[in-house]
C-alpha positions as CSV (number, residue, x, y, z in Angstrom):
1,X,0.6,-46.8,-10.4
2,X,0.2,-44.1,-13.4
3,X,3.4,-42.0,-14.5
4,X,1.8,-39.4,-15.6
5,X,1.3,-36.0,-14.1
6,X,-1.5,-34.5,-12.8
7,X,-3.1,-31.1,-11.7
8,X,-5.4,-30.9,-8.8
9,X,-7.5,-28.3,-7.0
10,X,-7.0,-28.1,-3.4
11,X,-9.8,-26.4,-1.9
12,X,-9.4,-23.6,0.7
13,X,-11.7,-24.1,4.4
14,X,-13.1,-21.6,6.2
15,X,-14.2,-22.4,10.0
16,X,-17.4,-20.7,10.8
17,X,-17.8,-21.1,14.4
18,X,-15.2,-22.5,16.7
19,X,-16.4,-23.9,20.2
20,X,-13.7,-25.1,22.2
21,X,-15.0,-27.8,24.3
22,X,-12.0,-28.9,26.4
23,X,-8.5,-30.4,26.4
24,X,-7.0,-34.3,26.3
25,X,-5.0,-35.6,28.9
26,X,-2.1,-35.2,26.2
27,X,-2.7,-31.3,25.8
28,X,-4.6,-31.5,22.1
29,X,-7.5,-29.2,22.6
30,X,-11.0,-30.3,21.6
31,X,-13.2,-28.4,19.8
32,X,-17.1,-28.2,18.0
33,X,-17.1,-26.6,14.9
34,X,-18.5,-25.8,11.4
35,X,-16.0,-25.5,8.5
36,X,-16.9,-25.4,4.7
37,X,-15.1,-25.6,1.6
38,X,-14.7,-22.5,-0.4
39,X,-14.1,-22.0,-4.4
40,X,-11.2,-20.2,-3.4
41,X,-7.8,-23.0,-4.5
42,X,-4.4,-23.9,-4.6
43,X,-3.4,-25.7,-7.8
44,X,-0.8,-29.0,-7.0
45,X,0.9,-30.7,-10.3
46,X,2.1,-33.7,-9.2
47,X,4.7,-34.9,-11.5
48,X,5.8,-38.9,-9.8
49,X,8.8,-38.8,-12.5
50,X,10.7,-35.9,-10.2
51,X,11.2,-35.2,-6.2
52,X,11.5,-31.6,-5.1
53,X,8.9,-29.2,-4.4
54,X,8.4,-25.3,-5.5
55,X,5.6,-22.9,-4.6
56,X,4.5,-20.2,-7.3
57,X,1.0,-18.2,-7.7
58,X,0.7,-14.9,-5.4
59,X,0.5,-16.1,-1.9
60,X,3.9,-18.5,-2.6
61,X,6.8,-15.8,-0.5
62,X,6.9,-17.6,3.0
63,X,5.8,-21.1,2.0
64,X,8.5,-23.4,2.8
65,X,10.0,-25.8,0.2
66,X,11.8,-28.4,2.3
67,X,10.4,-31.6,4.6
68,X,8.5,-29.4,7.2
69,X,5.8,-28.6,4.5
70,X,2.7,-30.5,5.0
71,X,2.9,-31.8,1.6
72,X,6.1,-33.2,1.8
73,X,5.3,-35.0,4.5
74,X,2.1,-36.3,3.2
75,X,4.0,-38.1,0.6
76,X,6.2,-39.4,3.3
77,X,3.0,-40.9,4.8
78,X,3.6,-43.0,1.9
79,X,7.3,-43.3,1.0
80,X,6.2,-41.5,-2.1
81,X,8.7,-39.1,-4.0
82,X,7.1,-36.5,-6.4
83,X,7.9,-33.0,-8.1
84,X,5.3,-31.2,-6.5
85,X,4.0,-27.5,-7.7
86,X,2.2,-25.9,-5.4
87,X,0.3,-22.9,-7.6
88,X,-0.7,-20.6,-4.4
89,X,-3.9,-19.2,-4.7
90,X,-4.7,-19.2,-0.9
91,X,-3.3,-17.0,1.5
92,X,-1.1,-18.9,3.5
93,X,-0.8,-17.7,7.6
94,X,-4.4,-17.1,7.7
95,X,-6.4,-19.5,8.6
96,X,-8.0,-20.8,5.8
97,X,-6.2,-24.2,5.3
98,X,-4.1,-23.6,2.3
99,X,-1.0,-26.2,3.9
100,X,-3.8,-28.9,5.0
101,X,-6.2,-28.9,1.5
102,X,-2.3,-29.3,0.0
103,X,-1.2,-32.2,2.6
104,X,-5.1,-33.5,1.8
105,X,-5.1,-33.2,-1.7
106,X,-1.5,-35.1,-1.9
107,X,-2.9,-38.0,0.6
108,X,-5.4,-38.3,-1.7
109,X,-3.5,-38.5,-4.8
110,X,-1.5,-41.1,-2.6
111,X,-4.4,-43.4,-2.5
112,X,-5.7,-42.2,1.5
113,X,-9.3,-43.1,2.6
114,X,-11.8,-41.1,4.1
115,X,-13.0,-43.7,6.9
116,X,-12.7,-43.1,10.5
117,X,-9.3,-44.6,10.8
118,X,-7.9,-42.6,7.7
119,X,-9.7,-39.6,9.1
120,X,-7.6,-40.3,12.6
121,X,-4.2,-40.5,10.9
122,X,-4.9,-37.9,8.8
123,X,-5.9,-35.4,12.1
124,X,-1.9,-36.3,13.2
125,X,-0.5,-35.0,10.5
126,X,-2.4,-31.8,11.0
127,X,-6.0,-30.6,12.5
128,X,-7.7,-29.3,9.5
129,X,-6.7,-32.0,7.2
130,X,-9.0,-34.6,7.9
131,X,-11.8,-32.0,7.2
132,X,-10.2,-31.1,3.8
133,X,-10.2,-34.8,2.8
134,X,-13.7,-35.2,3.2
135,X,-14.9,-31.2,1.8
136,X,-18.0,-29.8,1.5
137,X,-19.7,-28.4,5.1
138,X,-19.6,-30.3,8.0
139,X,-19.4,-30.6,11.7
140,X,-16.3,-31.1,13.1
141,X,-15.6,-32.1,16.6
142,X,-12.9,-34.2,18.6
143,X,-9.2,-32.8,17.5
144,X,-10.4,-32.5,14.3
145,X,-10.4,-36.1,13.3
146,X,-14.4,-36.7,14.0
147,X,-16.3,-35.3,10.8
148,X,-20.1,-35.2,10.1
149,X,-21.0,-34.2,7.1
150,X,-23.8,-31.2,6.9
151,X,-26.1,-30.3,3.7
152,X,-24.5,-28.0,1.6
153,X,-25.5,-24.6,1.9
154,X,-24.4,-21.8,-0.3
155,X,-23.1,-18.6,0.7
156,X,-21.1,-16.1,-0.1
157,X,-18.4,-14.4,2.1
158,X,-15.7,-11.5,1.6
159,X,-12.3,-12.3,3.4
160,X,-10.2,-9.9,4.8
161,X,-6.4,-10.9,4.8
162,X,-4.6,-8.6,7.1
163,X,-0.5,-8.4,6.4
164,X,0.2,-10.4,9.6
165,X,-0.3,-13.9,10.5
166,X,-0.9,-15.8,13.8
167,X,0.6,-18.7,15.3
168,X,-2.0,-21.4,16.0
169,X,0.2,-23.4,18.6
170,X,0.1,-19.3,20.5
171,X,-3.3,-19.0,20.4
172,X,-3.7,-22.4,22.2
173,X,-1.5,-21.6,24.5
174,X,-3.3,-18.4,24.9
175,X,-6.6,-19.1,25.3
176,X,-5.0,-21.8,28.3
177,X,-3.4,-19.1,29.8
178,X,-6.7,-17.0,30.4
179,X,-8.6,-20.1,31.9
180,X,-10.2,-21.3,28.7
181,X,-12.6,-17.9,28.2
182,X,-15.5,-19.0,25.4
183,X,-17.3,-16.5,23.3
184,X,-21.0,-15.9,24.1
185,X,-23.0,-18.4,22.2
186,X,-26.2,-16.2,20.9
187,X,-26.5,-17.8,18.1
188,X,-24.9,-16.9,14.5
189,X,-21.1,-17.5,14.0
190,X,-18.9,-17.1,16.9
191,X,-15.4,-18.1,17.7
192,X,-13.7,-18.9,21.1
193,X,-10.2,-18.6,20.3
194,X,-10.6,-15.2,19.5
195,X,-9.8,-13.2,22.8
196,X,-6.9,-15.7,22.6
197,X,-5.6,-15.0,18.8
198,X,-5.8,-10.9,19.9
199,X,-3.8,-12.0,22.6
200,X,-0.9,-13.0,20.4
201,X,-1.4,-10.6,18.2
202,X,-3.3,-7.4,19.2
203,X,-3.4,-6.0,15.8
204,X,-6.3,-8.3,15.3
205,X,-8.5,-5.7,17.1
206,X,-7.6,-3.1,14.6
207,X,-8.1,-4.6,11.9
208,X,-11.7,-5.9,13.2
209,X,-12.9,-2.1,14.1
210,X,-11.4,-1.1,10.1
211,X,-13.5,-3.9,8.9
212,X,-16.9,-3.1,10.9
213,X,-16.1,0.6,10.6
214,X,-16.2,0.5,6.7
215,X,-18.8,-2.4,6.4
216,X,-21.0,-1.9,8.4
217,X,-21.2,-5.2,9.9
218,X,-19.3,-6.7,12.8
219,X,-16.4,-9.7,11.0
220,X,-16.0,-13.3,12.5
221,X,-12.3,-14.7,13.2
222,X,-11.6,-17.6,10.8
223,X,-9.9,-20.4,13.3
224,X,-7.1,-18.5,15.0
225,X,-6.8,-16.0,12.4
226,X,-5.7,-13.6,10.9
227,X,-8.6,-13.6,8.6
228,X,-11.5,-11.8,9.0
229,X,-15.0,-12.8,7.1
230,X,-18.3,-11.3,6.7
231,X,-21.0,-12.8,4.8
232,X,-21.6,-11.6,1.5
233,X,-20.0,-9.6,-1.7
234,X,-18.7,-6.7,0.1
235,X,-15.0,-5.9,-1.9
236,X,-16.5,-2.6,-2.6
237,X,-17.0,-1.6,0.7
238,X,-13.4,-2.3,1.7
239,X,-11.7,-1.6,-1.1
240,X,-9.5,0.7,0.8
241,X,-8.1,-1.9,3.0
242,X,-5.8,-3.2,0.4
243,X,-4.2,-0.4,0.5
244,X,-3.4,-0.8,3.7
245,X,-1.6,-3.7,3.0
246,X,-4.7,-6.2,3.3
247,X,-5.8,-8.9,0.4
248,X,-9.9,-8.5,0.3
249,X,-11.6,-11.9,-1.8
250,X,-15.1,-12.6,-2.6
251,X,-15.6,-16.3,-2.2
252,X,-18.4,-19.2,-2.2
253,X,-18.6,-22.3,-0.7
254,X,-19.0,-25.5,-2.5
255,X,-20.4,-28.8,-1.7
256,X,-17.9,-31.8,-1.1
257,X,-18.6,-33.4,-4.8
258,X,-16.4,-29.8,-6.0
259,X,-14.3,-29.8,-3.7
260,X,-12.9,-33.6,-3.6
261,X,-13.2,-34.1,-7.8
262,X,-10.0,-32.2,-7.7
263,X,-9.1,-32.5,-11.2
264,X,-8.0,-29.2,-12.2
């Protein structure tokens, strides 16, 4: 077992389209959808000589230090003790998987597989993780814990970060409460846990006329939100929106070779 410290990427996910396709008699919702890996990272130095854990970067206000973060209890998987540093370069409270590519990235560095068991235990820990373990673009169905890999494609795609975040766990409960609505599936990226996530927090709807208003183009929902994507360098467009409090990034996807060689 090596010493020595290391620095790793930990890629950020975007989720295309979002089907949800029922729920388990335990209450996990099931869903069918298409996430990717984006260029967009977190940085994790993983020093196994130490045991706390700090967040720094820009996006590292709000992101808890203690057991409850993912990657803490990633190494616990494991009886592992490390100094982690978590360099934030992903919004965190968006939707984009910044604490599950962490919580991958540190299973990884433990030593976890990608098979369909590891996959399974992973999906416990958190939804989105099993997906970050394996990167790249892929199908994802079950609770999150089935993964087929899809042919990379590369695009390009400007994220809207509004200065509010939604609860995922509320925009569950949410979409149960109004009998499981779906979006209408015409093709191109859709999302059903949107009328849910607006819901929880109607500010959503704002921010998604701002967006369209100065794009010109209607955004997609990442997940359960709070970010808003449209295909495409548009930061121009909507520069304005960060000054209304908003982050705006131009990102790419990358195929799962990038985004699992994590060495930094």
């Amino acid at each position: 077992m090596s010493t020595a410290a290391v620095t790793l990427r930990a890629h950020a996910k975007l989720t295309l389209s979002l089907q949800m396709t029922g729920v388990r008699a335990d209450g996990f919702h099931l869903l069918d959808a298409e996430m990717v890996s984006l260029d967009l990272h977190d940085r994790l130095t993983i020093d196994p000589s130490g045991d706390e854990l700090q967040a720094t970067g820009p996006y590292a206000d709000g992101v808890p230090t203690d057991g409850s973060n993912l990657v803490a209890r990633a190494l616990d998987l494991y009886d592992r003790r490390a100094r982690v540093t978590i360099d934030k370069r992903i919004p965190h409270g968006g939707g984009l998987g910044g604490g599950s590519t962490d919580a991958a990235t540190a299973l990884a560095w433990c030593g976890h597989g990608t098979n369909n068991e590891a996959l399974v235990a992973a999906s416990r820990l958190g939804a989105d993780i099993a997906f970050c373990l394996v990167g790249g673009r892929a199908r994802v169905g079950g609770i999150g814990e089935q993964i087929e890999p899809l042919p990379h494609v590369a695009r390009t795609f400007t994220l809207v970060i509004p200065p509010l975040a939604v609860s995922t766990p509320a925009a569950y409960r949410a979409w149960d409460d109004l009998g499981g609505p779906t979006a209408t599936h015409t093709g191109g990226d859709v999302n059903d846990l949107e009328a849910a996530a607006v819901v929880v927090e109607p500010r959503l709807a704002t921010w998604k006329a701002r967006i369209a208003e100065l794009a010109g183009v209607q955004p997609t929902l990442a997940g359960s939100g709070a970010t808003w994507f449209i295909e495409g360098e548009r930061e121009k467009a909507l520069a304005d929106l960060v000054d209304e409090g908003a982050s705006v990034l131009v990102t790419s996807t990358v195929d799962a070779a990038t985004a699992t060689n994590a060495d930094a």
